[in-house]
C-alpha positions in Angstrom: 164.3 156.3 254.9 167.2 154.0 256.0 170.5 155.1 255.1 173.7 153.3 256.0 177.3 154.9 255.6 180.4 153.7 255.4 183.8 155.0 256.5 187.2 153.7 254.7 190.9 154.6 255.6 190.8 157.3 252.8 191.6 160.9 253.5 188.4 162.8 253.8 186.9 162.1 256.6 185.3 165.4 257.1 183.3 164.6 254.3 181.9 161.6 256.6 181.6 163.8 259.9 179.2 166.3 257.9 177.4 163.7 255.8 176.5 161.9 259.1 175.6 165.2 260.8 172.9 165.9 258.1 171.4 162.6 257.5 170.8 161.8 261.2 168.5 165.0 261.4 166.4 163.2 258.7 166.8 158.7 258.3 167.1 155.8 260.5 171.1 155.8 260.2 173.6 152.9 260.5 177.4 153.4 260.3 180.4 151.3 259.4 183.8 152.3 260.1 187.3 150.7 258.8 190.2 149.6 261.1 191.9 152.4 259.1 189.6 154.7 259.1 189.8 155.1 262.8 193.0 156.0 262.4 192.6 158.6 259.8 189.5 159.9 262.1 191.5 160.5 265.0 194.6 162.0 262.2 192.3 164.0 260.3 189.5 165.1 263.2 191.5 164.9 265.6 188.4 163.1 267.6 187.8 159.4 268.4 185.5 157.0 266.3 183.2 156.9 269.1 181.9 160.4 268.5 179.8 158.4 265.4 177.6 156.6 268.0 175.5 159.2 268.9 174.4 159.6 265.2 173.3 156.2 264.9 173.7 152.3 265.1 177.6 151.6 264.7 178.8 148.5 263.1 182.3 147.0 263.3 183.6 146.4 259.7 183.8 142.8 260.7 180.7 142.0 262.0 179.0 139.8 259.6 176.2 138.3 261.6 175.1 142.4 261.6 171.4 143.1 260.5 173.3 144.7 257.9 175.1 141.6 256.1 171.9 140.2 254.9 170.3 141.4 251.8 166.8 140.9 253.8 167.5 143.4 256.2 166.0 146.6 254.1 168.0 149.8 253.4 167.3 152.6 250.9 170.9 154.0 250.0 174.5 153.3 251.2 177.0 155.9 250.9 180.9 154.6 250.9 182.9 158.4 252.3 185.4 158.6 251.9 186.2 155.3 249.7 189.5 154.0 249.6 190.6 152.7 246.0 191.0 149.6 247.5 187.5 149.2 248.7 186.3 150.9 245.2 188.6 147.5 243.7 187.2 144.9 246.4 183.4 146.2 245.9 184.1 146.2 242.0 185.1 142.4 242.2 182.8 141.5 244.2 185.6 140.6 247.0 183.1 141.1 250.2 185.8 140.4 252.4 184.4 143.2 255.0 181.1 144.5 256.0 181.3 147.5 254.3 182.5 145.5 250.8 179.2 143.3 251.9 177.0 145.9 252.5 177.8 147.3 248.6 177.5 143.9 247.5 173.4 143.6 248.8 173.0 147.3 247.5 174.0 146.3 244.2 172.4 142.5 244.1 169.6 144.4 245.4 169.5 147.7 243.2 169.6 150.2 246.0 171.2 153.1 245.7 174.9 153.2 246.0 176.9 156.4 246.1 180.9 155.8 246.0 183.1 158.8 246.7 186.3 158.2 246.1 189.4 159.9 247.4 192.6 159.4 245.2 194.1 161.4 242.6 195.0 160.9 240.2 193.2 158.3 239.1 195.1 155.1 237.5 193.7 153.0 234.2 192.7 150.3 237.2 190.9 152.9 239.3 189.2 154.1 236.2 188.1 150.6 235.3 186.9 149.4 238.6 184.4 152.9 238.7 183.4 152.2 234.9 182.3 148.6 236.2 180.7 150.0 238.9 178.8 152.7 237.6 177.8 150.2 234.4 176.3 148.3 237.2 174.2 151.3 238.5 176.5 152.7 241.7 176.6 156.5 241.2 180.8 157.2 241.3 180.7 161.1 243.4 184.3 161.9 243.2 184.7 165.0 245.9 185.3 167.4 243.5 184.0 171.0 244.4 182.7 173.8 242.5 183.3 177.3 243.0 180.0 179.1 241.0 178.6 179.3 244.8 181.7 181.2 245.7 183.0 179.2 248.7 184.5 181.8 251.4 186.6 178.8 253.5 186.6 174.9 254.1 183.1 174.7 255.1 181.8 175.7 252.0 183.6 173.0 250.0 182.1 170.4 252.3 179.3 171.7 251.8 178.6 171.5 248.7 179.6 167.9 248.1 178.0 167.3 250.9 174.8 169.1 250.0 175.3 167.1 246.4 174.9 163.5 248.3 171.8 165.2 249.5 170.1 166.0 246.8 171.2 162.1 245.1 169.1 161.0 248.1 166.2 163.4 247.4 166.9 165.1 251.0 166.2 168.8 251.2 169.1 171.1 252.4 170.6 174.1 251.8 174.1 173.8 252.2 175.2 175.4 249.5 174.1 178.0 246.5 172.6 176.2 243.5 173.6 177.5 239.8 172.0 180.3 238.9 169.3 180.2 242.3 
C-alpha cells in the first residue's frame, strides 16, 4: 500500500508525528510538509522537519514536477493532518495552488481515498460548507475529536485513538486504543 501524508500549518502536529510513526511500519510512505507547518513542528514538537525523512520520501510543498503531482503516479490513500481550514477551502475549490492542494486534487479526480482532519473550532458556516462539498465528493472529513469509552489515562491515549481511527479507515491493523465494548 502507498500512502502519502500531508502536513499543514494547523495545530496538531502530534497527530502527524504518530500517524507517520505507524504507517511507515506498514506502506511505502511519502510526505509533504507546509512552509507553516515547519514552523508549528518545531513550536509544537519542539523538533526540526527533518526528523520526517527517515519515515519516508519527503516532498517540498512546492515541488510540482514530484512523482506525486501527476495523477499517473499510483497512491492508495492520502491523509491531510493536521488540515488547516485554508487548505480544507483551497482543496474544496479546487485551488491546487500547492502540492499538497494537488495531491487532494488527483485523489479526488482519481477516487482514492482521502482522509481530511481538520483542526479549528469552532467551525464557521464556510468551514461547514467547504467539508459538506468535500465529503459529497467522497473525501472522509476526521475531525480529531477523541472519545473517552477507552478511558484515556494521559495525552497518548487521545492520540491514539484518533490515530488508531485513521488506521482502521485504511484497513491497517493496530491496537492503539480499546474498541467499544472489546
Amino acid at each position: 500500500m502507498k500512502v502519502v501524508v500531508g502536513i499543514t500549518g494547523a495545530s496538531g502536529v502530534v497527530y502527524s508525528k504518530k500517524l507517520i510513526e505507524e504507517l511507515y511500519k506498514k506502506v511505502d510512505l511519502n510526505i509533504i510538509i507546509s512552509e507553516a507547518a515547519k514552523d508549528i513542528i518545531k513550536e509544537e514538537l519542539n523538533i526540526d522537519y527533518n526528523y520526517f525523512k527517515k519515515f519516508g520520501s519527503l516532498y517540498d510543498n512546492k515541488d510540482f514536477f514530484s512523482p506525486l503531482a501527476s495523477g499517473s503516479n499510483k497512491f492508495d490513500a492520502y491523509i491531510v493532518i493536521p488540515c488547516s481550514m485554508k487548505t480544507l477551502s483551497a482543496i474544496a475549490n479546487g485551488y491546487s495552488s500547492s502540492l499538497i492542494v494537488r495531491v487532494a486534487d488527483i485523489a479526488l479526480k482519481e477516487r482514492r481515498k482521502l482522509i481530511l482532519v481538520p483542526r479549528e473550532m469552532p467551525f464557521n458556516s464556510i468551514h461547514l460548507e467547504n467539508m459538506l462539498k468535500l465529503s459529497n465528493l467522497g473525501a472522509i472529513i476526521m475531525p480529531p475529536c477523541p472519545a473517552f469509552y477507552h478511558k484515556p489515562k494521559d495525552i497518548e491515549d487521545i492520540i491514539n485513538f484518533v490515530v488508531g481511527r485513521i488506521l482502521d479507515l485504511l484497513g491497517i491493523k493496530n491496537n492503539l486504543y480499546r474498541r467499544w465494548r472489546c
